[in-house]
C-alpha positions as CSV (number, residue, x, y, z in Angstrom):
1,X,103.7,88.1,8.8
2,X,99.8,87.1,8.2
3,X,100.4,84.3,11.2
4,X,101.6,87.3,13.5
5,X,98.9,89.0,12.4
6,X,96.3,86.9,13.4
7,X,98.1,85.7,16.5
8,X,98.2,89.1,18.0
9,X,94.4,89.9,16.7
10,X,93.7,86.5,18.5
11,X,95.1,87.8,21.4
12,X,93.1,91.3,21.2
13,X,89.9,89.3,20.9
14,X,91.1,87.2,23.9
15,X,90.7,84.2,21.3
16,X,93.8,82.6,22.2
17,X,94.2,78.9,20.8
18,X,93.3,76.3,23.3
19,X,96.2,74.5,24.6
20,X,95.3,70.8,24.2
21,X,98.1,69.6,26.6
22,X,96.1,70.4,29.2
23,X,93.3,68.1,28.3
24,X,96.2,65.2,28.9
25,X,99.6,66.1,29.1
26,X,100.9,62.4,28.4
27,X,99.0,61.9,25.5
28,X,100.2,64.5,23.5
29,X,103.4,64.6,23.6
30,X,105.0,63.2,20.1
31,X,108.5,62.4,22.0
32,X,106.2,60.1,24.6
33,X,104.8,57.9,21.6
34,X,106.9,55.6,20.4
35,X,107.4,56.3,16.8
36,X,109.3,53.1,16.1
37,X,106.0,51.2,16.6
38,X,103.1,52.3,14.1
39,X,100.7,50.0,15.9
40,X,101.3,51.8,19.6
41,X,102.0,55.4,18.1
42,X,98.4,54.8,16.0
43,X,96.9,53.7,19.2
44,X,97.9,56.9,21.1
45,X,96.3,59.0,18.3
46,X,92.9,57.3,18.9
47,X,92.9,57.9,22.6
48,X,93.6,61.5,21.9
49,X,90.9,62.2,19.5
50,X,88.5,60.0,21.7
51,X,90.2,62.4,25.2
52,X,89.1,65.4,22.8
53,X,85.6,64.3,22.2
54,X,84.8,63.7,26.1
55,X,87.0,66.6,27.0
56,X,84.4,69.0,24.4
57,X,81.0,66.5,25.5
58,X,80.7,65.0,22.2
59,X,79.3,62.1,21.9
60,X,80.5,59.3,19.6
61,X,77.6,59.1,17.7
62,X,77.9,62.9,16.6
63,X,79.2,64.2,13.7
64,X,82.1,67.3,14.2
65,X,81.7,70.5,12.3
66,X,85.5,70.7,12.1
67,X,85.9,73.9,10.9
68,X,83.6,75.2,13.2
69,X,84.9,73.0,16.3
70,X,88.2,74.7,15.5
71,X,87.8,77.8,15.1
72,X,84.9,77.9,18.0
73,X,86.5,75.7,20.6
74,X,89.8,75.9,20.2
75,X,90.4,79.3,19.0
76,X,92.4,78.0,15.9
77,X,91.9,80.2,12.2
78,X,90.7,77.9,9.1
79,X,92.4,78.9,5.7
80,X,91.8,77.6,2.1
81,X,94.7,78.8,-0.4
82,X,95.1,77.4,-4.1
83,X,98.3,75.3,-2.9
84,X,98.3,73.3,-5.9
85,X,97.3,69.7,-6.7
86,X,100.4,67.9,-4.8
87,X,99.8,69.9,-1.3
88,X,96.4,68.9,1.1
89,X,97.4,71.4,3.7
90,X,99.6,72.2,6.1
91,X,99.9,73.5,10.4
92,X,102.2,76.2,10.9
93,X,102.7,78.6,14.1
94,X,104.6,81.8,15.0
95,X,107.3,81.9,17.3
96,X,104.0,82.7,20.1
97,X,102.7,79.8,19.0
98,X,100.0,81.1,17.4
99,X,98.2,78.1,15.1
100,X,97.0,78.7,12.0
101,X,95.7,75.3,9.9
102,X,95.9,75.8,5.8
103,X,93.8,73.6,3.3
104,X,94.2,73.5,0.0
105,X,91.1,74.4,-2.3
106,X,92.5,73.5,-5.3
107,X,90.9,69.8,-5.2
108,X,88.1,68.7,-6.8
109,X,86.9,67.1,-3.9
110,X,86.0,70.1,-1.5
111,X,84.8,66.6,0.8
112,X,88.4,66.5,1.3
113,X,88.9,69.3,3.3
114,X,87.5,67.6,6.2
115,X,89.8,65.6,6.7
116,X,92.9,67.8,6.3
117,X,91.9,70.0,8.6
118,X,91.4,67.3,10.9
119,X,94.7,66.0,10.3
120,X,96.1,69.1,10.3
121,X,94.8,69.4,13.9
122,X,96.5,66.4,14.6
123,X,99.7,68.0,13.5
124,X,98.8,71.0,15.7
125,X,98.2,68.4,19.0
126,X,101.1,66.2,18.4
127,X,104.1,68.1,17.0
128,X,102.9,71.9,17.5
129,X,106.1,73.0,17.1
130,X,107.1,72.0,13.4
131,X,105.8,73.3,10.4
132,X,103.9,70.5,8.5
133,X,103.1,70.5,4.6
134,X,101.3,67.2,3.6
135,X,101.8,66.1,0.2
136,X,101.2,62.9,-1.3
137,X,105.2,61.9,-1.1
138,X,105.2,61.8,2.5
139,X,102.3,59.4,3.4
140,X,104.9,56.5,4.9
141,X,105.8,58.8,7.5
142,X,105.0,58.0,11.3
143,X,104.0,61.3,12.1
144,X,101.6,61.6,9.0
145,X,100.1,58.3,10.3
146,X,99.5,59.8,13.5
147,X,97.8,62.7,12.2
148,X,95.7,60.0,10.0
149,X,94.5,58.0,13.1
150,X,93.8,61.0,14.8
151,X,91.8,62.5,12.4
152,X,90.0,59.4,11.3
153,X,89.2,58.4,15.2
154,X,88.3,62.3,15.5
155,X,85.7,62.5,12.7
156,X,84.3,59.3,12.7
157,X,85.2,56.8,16.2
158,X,85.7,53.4,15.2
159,X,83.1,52.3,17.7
160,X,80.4,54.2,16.4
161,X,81.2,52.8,13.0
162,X,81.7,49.5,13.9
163,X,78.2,49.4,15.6
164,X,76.6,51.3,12.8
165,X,78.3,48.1,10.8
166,X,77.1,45.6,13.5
167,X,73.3,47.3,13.3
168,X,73.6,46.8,9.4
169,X,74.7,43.1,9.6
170,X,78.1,43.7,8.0
């Protein structure tokens, strides 16, 4: 009922989520990424997070606000509820497709929440239509490794690391 909710106060606002199929279509689709290769379906979440970066102007030497880029640029409500120790977060929508992107704020690492919600975008981009609750006992799954790449590759692109590493001599 609080997903409804927001969806339809969303929709009041005109603050409807931003569809990221249309930034490319192919790309994310989970039935076009071939799932029974972690290599190629790992290599499909980088080129997403680096379509969303040009697609939003951000350079890949700047840092994302992620709560912010969410809820600013793609019209998509933050949440942190106690979900317990085991949970990081999870995506969820309403039957209009509404997103709404949970954290959990029971860890003592709030650092950590930066990452969920990234990865919980990634669960939003690539399988928008499932609920997804991530807890440590699913972490072999292809589609949580999706979500990982994209996340990672979202937050901080490997070539900006890797030249940060090259600059430093490591």
């Amino acid at each position: 009922p609080t997903l409804r909710k927001i969806g339809k106060l969303q929709k009041l606002l005109q603050k409807e989520p931003v569809r990221l199929q249309d930034i490319s279509p192919a790309l994310f689709d989970l039935k076009s990424i071939n799932t029974k290769s972690p290599y190629a379906a790992q290599s499909a979440a980088r080129k997403a997070a680096a379509q969303v970066r040009a697609y939003f102007e951000i350079d890949k030497n700047s840092s994302i606000d992620i709560t912010l880029f969410c809820q600013r640029h793609l019209n998509i409500p933050i949440c942190g509820l106690d979900l317990g120790q085991e949970c990081w977060g999870l995506y969820s929508s309403d039957k209009y497709e509404n997103p709404l992107i949970i954290y959990s704020d029971a860890h003592k690492f709030a650092q950590r929440n930066v990452f969920t919600i990234a990865h919980e975008l990634g669960h939003y981009l690539f399988s928008h239509d499932q609920l997804n609750i991530d807890c440590d006992s699913n972490e072999n799954d292809v589609v949580e490794k999706i979500a990982n790449t994209f996340a990672q590759e979202l937050l901080v692109p490997s070539d900006a690391l890797r030249q940060t590493y090259d600059e430093l001599g490591l």
